[in-house]
C-alpha positions as CSV (number, residue, x, y, z in Angstrom):
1,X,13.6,65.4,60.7
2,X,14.4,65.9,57.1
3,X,18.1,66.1,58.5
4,X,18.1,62.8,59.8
5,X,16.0,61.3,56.7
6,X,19.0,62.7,54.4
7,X,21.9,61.6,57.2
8,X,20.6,57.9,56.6
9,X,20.0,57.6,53.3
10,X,23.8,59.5,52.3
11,X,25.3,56.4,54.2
12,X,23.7,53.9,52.5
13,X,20.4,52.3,55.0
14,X,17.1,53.2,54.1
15,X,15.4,56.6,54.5
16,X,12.3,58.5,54.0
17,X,14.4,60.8,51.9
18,X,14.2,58.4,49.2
19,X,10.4,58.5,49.1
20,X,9.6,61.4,46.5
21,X,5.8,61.4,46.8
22,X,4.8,65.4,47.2
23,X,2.2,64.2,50.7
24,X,5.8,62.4,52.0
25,X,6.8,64.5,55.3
26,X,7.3,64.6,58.7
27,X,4.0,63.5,60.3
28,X,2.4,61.8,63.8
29,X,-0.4,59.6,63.0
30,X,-3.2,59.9,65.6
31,X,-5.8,57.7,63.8
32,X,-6.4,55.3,60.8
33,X,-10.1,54.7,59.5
34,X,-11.6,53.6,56.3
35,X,-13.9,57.0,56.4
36,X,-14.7,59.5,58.3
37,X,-18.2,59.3,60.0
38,X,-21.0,61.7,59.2
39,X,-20.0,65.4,60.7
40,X,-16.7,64.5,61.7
41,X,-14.4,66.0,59.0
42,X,-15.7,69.2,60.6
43,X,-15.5,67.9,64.5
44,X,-12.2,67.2,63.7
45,X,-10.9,70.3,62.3
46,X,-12.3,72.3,65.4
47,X,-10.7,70.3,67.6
48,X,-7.4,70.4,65.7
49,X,-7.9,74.6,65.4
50,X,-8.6,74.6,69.4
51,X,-5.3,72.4,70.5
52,X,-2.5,73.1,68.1
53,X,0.3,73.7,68.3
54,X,1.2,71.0,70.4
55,X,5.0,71.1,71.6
56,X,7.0,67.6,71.1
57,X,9.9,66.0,72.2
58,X,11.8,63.1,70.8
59,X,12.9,60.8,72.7
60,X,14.6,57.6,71.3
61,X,15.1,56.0,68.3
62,X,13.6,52.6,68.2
63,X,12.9,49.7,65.5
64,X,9.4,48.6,65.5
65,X,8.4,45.0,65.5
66,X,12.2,44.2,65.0
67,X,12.5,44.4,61.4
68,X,10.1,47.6,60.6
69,X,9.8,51.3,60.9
70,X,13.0,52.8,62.2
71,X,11.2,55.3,64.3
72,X,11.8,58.3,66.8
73,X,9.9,57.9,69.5
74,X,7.7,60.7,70.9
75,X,7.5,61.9,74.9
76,X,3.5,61.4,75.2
77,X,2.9,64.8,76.9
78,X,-0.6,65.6,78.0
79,X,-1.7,67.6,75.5
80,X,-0.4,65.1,73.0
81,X,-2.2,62.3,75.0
82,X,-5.1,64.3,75.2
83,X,-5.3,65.5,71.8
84,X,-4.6,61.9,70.5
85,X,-7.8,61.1,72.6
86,X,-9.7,63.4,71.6
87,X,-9.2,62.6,68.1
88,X,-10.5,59.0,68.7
89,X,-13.9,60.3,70.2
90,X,-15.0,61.8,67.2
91,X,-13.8,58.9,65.5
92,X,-15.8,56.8,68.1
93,X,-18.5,55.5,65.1
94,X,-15.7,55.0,62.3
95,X,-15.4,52.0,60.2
96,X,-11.9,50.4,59.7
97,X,-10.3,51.8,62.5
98,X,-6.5,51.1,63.5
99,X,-5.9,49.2,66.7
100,X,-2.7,50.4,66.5
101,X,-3.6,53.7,67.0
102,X,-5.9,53.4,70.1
103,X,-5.7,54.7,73.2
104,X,-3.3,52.7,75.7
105,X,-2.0,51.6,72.4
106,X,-0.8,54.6,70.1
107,X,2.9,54.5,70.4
108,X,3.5,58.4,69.2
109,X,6.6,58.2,66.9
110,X,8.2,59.9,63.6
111,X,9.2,57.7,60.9
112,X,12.5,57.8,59.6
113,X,12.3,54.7,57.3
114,X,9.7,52.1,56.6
115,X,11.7,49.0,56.5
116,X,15.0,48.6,58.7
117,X,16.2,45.8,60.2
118,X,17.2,45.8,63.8
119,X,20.7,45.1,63.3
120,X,21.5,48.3,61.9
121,X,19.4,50.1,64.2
122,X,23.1,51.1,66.5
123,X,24.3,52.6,63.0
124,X,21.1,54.8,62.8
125,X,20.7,56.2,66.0
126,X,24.5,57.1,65.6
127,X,24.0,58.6,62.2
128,X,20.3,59.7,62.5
129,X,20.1,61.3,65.8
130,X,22.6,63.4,65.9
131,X,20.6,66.2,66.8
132,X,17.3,65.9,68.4
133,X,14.3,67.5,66.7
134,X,12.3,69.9,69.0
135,X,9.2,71.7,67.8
136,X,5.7,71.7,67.3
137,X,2.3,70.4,65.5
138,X,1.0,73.3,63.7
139,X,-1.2,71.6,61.8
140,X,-3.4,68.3,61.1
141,X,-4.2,66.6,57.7
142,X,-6.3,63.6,56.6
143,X,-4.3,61.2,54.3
144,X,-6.4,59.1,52.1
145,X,-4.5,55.7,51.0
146,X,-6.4,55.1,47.7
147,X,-6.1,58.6,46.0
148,X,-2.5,59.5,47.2
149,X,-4.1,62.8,48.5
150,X,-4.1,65.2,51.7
151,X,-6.6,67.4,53.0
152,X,-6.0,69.9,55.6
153,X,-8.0,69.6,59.2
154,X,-7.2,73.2,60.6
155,X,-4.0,74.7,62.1
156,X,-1.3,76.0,59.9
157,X,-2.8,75.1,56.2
158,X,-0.2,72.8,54.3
């Protein structure tokens, strides 16, 4: 992934490679919630220790919304789906939840840059996906938005 961050921003169109935060890397969002209920910080890092590592396999790259994330697109395997899921039942009581990110919703992806217009998306997928990233999840981590901050929730620790 990093590849394909540094292939895009070398020609010019934007890049994750350009964002130099120490949480910035390659990452699947399963959920988004204002805080994490009572209990489920824990919940959560079972269930992470119990299903990683989860194979992936990319797909496409798309453009989300048309002038958006420039994205590669995730095959939604089963244990993906179901670890995605599963994820969202212990979230079940969480405030500020992302309707993006539920069930029959969740679009899995990697994000290659935040903001990319459409039209260059042919130019991207040229450049970006010249290889196709195989691997695995080996590890889950809450992000929280206000402090800048990651915390692990089991797997690999990082």
């Amino acid at each position: 992934m990093r590849a394909a961050w540094d292939r895009l921003a070398a020609i010019g169109l934007p890049s994750l490679a350009r964002n130099t935060h120490p949480t910035n890397r390659p990452h699947l969002t399963l959920a988004s919630v204002d805080a994490f209920p009572p209990g489920a910080r824990e919940r959560l890092t079972a269930l992470v220790d119990a299903a990683l590592p989860v194979e992936v396999r990319v797909d496409r790259i798309a453009v989300l919304d048309g002038s958006a994330p420039l994205v590669w697109l995730l095959h939604p395997s089963p244990e993906l789906t179901a670890l995605h899921a599963s994820v969202w039942d212990v979230l079940a009581e969480a405030e500020g939840r992302n309707p993006w990110h539920e069930p029959g919703r969740w679009l899995p992806h990697l994000s290659l840059a935040l903001r990319f217009r459409e039209a260059d998306r042919r130019l991207a997928r040229a450049v970006a996906g010249i290889d196709r990233p195989a691997g695995a999840f080996v590890a889950g981590r809450s992000y929280d938005g206000e402090t800048r901050t990651v915390s692990p929730l089991g797997g690999a620790r990082g």
